[in-house]
C-alpha positions in Angstrom: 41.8 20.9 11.8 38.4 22.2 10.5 35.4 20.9 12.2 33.1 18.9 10.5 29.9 20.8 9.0 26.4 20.4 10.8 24.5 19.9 8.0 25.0 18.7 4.4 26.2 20.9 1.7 22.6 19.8 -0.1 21.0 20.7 3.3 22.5 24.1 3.8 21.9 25.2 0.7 18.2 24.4 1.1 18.4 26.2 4.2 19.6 29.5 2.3 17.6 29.3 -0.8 14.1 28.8 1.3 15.4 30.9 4.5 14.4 27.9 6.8 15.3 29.0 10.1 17.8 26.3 11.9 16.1 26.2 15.8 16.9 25.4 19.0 14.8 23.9 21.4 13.9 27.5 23.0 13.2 28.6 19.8 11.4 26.1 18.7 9.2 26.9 21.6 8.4 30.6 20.8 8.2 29.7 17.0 5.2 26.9 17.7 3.6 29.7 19.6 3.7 31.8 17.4 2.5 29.4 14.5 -0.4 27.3 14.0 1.5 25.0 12.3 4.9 23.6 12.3 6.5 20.8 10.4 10.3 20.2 11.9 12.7 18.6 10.1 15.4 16.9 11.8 18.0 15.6 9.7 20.2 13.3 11.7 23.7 12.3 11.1 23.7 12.8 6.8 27.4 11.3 7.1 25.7 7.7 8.3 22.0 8.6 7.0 21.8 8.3 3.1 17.8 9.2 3.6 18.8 12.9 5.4 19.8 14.1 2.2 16.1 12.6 0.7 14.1 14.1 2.8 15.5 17.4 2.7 15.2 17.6 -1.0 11.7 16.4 -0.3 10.7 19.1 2.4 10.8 21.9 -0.1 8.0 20.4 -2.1 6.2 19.3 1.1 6.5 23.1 1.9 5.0 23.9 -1.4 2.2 21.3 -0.7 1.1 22.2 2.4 0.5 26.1 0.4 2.5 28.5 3.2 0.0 26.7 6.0 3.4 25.4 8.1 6.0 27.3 9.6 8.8 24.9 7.9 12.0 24.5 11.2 15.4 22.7 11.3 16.8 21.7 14.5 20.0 22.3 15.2 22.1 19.3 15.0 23.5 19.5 18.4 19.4 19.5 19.6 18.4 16.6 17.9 18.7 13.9 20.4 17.0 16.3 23.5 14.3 17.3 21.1 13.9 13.2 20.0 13.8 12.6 23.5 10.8 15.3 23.8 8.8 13.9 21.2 9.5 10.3 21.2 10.4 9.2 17.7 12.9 6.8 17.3 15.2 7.1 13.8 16.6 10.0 11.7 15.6 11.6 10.3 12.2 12.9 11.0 9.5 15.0 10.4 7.4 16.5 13.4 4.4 18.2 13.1 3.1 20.7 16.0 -0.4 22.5 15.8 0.0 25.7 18.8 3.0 24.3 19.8 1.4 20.7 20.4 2.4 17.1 19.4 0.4 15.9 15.9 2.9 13.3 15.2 5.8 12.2 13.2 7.3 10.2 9.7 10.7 9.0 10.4 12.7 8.0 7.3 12.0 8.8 3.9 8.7 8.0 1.9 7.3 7.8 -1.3 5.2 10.9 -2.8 2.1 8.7 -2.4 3.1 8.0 1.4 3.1 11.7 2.5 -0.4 12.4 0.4 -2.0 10.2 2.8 -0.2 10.3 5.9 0.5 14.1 5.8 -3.6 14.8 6.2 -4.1 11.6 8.5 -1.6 13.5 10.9 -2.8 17.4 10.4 -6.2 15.4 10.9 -5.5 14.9 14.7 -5.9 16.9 17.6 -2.9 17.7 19.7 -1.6 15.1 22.3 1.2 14.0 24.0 3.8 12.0 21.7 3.4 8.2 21.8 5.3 6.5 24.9 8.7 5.1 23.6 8.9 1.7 22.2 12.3 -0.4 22.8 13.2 -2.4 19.5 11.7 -6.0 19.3 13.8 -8.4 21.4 15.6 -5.4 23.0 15.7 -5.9 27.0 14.2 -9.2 27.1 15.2 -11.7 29.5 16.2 -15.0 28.2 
């Protein structure tokens, strides 16, 4: 039995054509020290997901937006969930952007152009900090 593939065929071959380098979370660590900027795509489960598939067509022309200033990552799969719990976002998939290796923020999900022309700059706007605390679902662990 062949194993399931990591990524989408769509996502791989974005991977190849822009030489995005797939990262663990070690690697991750020496490549946002060795960058000022890093946006990390993690693409969740694109079996489940219908919006991993949209925002990896999207973060070429992100790349292209942001004019070579971001060092452009893709978590493994088998990291996402240890490097979700790092940065404290809570849906596939995301974007995370790290400035020296620290926390800017996140956009989970997929957004219109529009969306990431003003959210993009809010977030590279920001000085480094530690990722928001995580947020349980509305109604989640509520006592009755």
């Amino acid at each position: 039995m062949t194993p399931e593939p990591d990524f989408s065929p769509l996502l791989d071959g974005i991977i190849a054509r822009h030489r995005y380098p797939v990262v663990t979370p070690e690697a991750l660590d020496a490549e946002a020290a060795a960058y000022p900027l890093v946006l990390l795509f993690l693409c969740g489960d694109h079996r489940r997901l219908a919006e991993s598939n949209d925002v990896a067509v999207v973060l070429p022309e992100l790349d292209a937006a942001l004019e070579g200033h971001a060092r452009v990552l893709v978590c493994a799969r088998e990291h996402e969930r240890e490097i979700q719990r790092r940065y404290r976002f809570t849906a596939f998939p995301a974007l995370v952007f790290l400035r020296e290796g620290g926390y800017l923020g996140a956009i989970e999900g997929i957004r219109d152009w529009s969306d990431y022309l003003v959210e993009i700059p809010e977030i590279l706007g920001r000085e480094p900090s530690a990722p928001p605390a995580f947020k349980l679902p509305a109604g989640c662990g509520e006592s009755r």
